[in-house]
C-alpha positions in Angstrom: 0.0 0.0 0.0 1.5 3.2 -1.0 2.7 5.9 1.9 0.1 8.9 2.0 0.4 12.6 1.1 0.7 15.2 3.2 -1.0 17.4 2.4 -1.8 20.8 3.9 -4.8 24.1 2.9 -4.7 27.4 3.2 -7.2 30.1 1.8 -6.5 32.7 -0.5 -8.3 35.1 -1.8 -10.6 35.4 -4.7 -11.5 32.0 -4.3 -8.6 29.8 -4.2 -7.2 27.8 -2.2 -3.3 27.4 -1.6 -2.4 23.2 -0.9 1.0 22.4 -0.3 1.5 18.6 -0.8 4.8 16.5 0.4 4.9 13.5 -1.5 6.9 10.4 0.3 10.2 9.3 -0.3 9.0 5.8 -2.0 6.4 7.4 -4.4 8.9 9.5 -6.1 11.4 6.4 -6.1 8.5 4.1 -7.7 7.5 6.9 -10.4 11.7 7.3 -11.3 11.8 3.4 -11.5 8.8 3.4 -14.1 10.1 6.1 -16.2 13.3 5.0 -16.2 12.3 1.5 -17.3 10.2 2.7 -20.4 12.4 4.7 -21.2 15.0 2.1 -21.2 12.1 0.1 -23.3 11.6 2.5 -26.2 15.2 2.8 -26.6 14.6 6.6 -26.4 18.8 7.1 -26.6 20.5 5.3 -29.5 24.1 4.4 -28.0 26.5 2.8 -30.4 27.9 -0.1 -29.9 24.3 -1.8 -28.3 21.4 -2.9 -30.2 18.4 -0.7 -29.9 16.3 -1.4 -26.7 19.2 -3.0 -24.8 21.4 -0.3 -23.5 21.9 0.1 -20.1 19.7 2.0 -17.7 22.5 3.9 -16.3 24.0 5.1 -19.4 20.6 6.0 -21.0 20.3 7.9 -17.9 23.4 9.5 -18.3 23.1 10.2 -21.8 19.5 11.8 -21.8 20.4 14.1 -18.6 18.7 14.5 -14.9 16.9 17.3 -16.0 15.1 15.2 -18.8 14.5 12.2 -16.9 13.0 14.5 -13.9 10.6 16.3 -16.5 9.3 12.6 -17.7 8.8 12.1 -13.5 6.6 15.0 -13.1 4.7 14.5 -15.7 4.3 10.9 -14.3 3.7 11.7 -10.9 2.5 15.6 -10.5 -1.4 14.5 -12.2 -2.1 11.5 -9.7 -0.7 13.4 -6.5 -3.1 16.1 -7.2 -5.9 14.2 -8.2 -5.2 12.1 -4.8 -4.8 15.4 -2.6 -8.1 17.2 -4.4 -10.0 14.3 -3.0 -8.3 13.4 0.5 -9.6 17.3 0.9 -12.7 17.2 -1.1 -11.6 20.0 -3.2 -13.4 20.4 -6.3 -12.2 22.8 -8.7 -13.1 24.9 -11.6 -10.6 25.0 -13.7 -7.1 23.4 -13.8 -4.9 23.8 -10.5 -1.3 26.0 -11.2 1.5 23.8 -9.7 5.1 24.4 -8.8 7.4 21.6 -8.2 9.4 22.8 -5.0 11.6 19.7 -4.5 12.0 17.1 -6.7 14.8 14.0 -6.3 15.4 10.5 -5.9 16.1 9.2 -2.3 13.9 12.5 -1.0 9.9 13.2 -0.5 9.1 16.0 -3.2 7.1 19.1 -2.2 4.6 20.9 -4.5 2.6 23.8 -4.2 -0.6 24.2 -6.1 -2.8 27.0 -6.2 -6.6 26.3 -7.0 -9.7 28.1 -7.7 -13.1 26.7 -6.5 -16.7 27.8 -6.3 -17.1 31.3 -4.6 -18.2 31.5 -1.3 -21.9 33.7 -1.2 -23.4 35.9 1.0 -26.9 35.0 0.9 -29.4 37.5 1.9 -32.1 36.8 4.5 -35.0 36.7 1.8 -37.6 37.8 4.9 -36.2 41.2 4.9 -36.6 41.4 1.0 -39.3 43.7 -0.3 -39.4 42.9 -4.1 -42.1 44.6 -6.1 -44.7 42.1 -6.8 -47.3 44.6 -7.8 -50.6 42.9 -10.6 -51.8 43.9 -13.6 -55.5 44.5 -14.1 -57.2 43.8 -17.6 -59.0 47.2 -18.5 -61.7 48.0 -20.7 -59.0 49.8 -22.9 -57.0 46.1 -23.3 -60.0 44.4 -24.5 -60.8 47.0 -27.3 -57.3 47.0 -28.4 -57.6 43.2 -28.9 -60.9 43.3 -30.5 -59.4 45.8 -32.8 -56.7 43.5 -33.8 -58.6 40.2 -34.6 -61.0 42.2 -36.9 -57.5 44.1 -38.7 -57.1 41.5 -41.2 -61.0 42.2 -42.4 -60.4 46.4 -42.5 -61.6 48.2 -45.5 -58.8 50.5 -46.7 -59.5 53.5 -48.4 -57.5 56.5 -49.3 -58.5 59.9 -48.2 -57.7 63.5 -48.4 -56.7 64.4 -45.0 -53.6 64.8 -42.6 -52.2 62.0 -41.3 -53.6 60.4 -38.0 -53.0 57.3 -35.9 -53.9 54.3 -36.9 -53.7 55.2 -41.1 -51.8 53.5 -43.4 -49.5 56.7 -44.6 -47.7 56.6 -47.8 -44.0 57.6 -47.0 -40.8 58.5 -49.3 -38.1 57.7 -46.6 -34.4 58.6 -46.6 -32.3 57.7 -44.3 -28.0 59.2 -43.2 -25.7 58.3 -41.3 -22.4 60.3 -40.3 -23.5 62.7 -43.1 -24.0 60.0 -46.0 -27.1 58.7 -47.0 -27.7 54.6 -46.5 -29.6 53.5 -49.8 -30.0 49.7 -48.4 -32.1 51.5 -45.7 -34.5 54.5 -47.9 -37.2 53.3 -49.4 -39.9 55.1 -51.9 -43.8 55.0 -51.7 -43.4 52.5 -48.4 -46.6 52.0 -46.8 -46.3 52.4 -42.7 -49.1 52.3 -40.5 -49.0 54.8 -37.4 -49.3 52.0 -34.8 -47.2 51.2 -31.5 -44.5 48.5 -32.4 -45.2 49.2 -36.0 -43.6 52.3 -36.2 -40.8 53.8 -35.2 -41.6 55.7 -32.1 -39.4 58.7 -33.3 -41.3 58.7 -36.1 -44.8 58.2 -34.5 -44.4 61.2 -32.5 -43.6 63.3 -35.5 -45.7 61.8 -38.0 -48.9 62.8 -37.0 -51.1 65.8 -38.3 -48.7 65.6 -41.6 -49.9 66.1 -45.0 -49.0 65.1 -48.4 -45.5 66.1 -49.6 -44.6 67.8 -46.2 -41.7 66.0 -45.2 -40.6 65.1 -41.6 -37.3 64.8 -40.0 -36.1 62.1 -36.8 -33.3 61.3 -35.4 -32.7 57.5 -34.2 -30.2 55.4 -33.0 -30.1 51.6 -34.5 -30.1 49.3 -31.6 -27.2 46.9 -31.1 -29.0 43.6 -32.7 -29.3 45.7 -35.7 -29.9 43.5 -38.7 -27.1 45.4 -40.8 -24.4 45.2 -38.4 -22.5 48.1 -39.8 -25.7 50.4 -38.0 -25.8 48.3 -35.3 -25.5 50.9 -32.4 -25.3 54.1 -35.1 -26.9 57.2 -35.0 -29.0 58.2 -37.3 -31.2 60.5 -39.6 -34.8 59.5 -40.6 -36.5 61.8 -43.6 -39.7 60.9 -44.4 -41.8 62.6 -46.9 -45.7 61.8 -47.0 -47.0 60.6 -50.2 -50.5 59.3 -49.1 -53.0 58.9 -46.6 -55.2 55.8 -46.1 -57.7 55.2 -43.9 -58.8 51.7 -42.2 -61.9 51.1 -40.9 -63.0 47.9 -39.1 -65.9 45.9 -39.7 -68.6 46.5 -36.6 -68.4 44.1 -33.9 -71.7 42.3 -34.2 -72.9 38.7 -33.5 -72.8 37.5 -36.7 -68.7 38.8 -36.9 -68.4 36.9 -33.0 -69.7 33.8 -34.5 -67.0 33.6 -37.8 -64.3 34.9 -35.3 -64.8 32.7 -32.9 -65.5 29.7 -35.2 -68.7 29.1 -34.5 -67.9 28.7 -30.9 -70.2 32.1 -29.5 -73.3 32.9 -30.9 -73.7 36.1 -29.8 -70.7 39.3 -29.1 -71.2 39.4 -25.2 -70.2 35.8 -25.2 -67.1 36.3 -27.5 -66.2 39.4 -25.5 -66.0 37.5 -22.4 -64.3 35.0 -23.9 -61.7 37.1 -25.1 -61.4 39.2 -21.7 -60.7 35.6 -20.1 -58.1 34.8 -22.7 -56.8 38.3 -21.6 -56.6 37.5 -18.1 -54.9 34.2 -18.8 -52.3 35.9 -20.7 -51.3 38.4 -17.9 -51.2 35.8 -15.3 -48.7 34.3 -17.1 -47.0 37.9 -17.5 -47.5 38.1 -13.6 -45.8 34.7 -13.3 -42.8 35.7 -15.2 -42.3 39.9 -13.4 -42.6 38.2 -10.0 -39.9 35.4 -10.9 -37.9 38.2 -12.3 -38.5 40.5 -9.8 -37.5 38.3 -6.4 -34.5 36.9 -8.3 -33.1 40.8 -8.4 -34.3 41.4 -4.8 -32.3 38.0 -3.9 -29.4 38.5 -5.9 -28.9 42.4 -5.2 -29.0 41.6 -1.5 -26.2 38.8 -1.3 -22.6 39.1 -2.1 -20.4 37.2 -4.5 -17.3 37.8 -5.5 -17.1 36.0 -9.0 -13.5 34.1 -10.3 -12.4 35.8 -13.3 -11.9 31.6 -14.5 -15.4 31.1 -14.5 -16.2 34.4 -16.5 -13.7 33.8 -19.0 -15.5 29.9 -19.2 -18.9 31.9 -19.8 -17.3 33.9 -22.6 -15.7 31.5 -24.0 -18.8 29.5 -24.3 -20.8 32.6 -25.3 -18.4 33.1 -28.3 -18.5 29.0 -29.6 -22.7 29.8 -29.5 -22.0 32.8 -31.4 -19.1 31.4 -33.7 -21.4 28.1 -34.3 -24.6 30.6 -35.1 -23.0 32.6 -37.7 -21.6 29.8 -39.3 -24.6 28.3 -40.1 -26.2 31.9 -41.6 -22.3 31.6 -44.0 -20.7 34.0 -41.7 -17.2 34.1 -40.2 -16.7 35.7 -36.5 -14.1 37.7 -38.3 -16.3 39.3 -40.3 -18.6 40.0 -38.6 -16.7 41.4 -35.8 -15.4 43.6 -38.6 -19.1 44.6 -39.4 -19.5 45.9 -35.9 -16.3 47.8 -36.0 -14.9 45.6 -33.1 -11.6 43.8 -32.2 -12.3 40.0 -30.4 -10.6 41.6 -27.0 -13.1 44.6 -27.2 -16.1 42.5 -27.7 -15.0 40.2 -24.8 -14.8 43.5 -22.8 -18.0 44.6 -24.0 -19.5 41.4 -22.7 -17.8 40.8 -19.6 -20.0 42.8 -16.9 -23.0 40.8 -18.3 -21.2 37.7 -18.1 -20.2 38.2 -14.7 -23.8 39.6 -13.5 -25.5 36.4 -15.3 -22.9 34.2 -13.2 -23.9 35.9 -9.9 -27.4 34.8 -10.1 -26.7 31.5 -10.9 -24.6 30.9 -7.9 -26.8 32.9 -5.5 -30.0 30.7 -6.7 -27.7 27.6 -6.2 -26.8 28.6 -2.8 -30.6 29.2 -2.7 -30.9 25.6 -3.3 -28.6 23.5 -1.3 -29.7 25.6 1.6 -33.3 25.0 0.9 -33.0 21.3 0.1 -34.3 21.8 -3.6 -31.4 20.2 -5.3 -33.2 17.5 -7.5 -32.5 13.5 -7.4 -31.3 11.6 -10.3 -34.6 10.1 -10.3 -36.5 13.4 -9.8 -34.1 14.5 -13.0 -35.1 11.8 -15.2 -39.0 12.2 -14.3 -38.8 15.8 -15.4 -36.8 15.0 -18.3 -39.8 12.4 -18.9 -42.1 15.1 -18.4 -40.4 17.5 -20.7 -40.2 15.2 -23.3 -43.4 14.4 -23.5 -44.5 18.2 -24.1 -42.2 18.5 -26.6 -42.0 16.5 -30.4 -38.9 17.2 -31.4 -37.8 15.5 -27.7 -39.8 12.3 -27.6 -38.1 10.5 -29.8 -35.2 10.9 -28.0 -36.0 10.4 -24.5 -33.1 7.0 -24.4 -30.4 9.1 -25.5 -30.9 11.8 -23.4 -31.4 9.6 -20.2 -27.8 8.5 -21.1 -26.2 11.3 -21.8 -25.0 13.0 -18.6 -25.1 16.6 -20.1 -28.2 16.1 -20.7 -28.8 15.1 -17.3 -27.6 17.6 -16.0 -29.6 20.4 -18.4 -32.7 19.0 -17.0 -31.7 18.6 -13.4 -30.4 22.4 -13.6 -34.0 23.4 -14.9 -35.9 21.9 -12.5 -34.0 23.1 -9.4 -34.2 26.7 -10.8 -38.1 26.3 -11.1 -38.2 25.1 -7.4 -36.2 28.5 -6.6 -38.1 30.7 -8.3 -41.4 28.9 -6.8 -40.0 28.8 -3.3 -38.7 32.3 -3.6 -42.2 33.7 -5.2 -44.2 31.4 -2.4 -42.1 33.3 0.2 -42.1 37.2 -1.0 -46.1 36.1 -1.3 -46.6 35.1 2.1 -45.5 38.5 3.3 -47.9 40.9 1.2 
């Protein structure tokens, strides 16, 4: 039985630990016996006067050097050591340890000092002083008619008229658009029709738009947002001219029983009875919104009120696994990251920069809801795991088929497992904030 380490912690900050391991005497014996037999084996050192493979140890010793030989040790020895010391102290850590060899020779115990970096500690905030915002929504009178407007649009009568323009037309519009003081013909358009409708329109050009008649042009100024198709806006300031060519008007066919019944297929007879069934399909839908702010809304409570201090190793991870998404993504549209990093006008180091602070603040709330978890007992079984990955299967076609593979795939084990202990946060946390209003 081999002679145990020695093996001794200290920690350091920004979540590492310092372990300095002594390794005995007869391990680092053993490990320069084995190297020095395969080398002797492969005949690394061709020595005249002996056939190859049957040269003395000694002199292929001598002839490949100490410091060779000693470089073949570590890399025999230094792995298992450090595996064996990782899990005498139950160390697991994020990314590879940085060793240093301290002492190293036959006849001697070695020393070695590794420095490693593990999960974070986190200061988790008492979530009964928390006051997160869980404030409803109400479905008003003004909701329902917007709705009703919109399931009758695709029946409106559209007629041109002689007036200024007003919201909810269909205008006619000659539009220009410049940037840095040159105009962008992939983005100016002639005789485009736009209706004057929020999320339609631009909203710099719904506020200006308005009360304008034909051939009066306009003028707004905009500012492409950063998922800009054309990536060479992306983020730009702009120049919108728009000149008014036309006015249309759209009127909607009356709301009456007869209309209830086709829009409803056949399913209400008469328009109070479609009203109300829309009004409930209304509520339904903002429950769900409700569901969703609330989540949102004690996860920022929770995660503003604890402390974390995040390893630069597990950013760079996150970014480096945010770029192989991205990199994968454009390849399959026929782009390069190259290029398009050239569209946005952006080395690789200053998108990495760019994306760091998001990085880091979408790794604080995962480890604050995980701390969340193992101190609320909601980390999921294997079995509990594989029943949700049942479950989520089973809603989901693409995923049925390959229920069998996924139960063996430990990735996808874990995916599932992650997802369901983040719905019993969010549920726990929710359950809680609600017990106090």
């Amino acid at each position: 039985m081999a002679a145990p380490l020695s093996v001794v912690t200290e920690q350091l900050p920004k979540s590492q630990v310092g372990m300095t391991i002594e390794v005995p005497t007869e391990t680092v014996d053993a490990t320069y016996e084995r190297v020095l037999n395969r080398l002797v084996s492969r005949a690394r050192a061709k020595i005249e006067g002996f056939r190859p493979g049957r040269a003395p140890r000694a002199l292929v010793e001598s002839r490949l050097g100490p410091a060779a030989v000693r470089e073949e040790v570590v890399e025999a020895m230094v792995p298992e050591v450090i595996r064996q010391a990782l899990a005498e102290k139950s160390i697991d850590p994020i990314d590879n340890p940085d060793v240093e060899v301290l002492v190293l020779e036959r006849g001697s115990p070695a020393k070695l000092k590794a420095t490693i970096t593990v999960m974070p500690e986190v200061t988790l905030a008492d979530v009964a002083t928390l006051h997160p915002d869980l404030h409803g929504h109400e479905v008003t009178d003004e909701m329902l008619k917007r709705r009703l407007d919109d399931v009758r649009e695709p029946m409106a009568e559209i007629t041109p008229v002689e007036r200024e323009v007003r919201l909810g037309d269909l205008a006619v519009i000659d539009v220009e658009v410049e940037v840095d003081g040159e105009l962008v013909e992939s983005e100016s358009r002639k005789a485009m029709e736009a209706e004057l409708k929020d999320g339609v329109l631009l909203p710099e050009l719904l506020a200006v738009l308005p009360g304008t008649f034909v051939d009066e042009p306009r003028e707004a100024n905009v500012t492409f947002p950063e998922t800009y198709s054309d990536p060479k806006l992306a983020g730009k300031n702009a120049t919108i001219r728009v000149t008014v060519r036309g006015v249309k008007e759209k009127f909607l066919p009356p709301l009456d029983d007869a209309l209830a019944k086709v829009l409803s297929n056949g399913a209400h007879e008469t328009v109070d009875s479609y009203r109300e069934s829309v009004r409930q399909e209304l509520e339904e839908s903002v429950r769900a919104m409700e569901k969703l702010e609330r989540e949102q809304e004690v996860v920022r409570a929770l995660v503003d009120a604890s402390s974390v201090e995040v390893p630069q190793t597990l950013v760079d991870r996150e970014l480096t696994s945010q770029l192989e998404s991205m990199e994968r993504s454009l390849n399959r549209q026929g782009l390069k990251l190259d290029r398009y990093l050239e569209y946005l006008g952006k080395t690789l180091d200053e998108w990495i920069a760019e994306q760091r602070p998001d990085a880091e603040a979408r790794l604080k709330i995962d480890l604050v809801l995980a701390e969340y978890a193992r101190r609320e007992n909601l980390e999921p079984t294997d079995e509990e795991a594989t029943g949700f990955l049942e479950e989520q299967a089973a809603q989901d076609e693409e995923l049925k088929s390959q229920v069998d593979e996924l139960k063996k795939s430990p990735s996808a084990r874990r995916y599932f497992a992650s997802r369901l202990r983040r719905q019993r946060v969010l549920e726990r946390l929710v359950q809680a904030a609600e017990s106090r209003t």
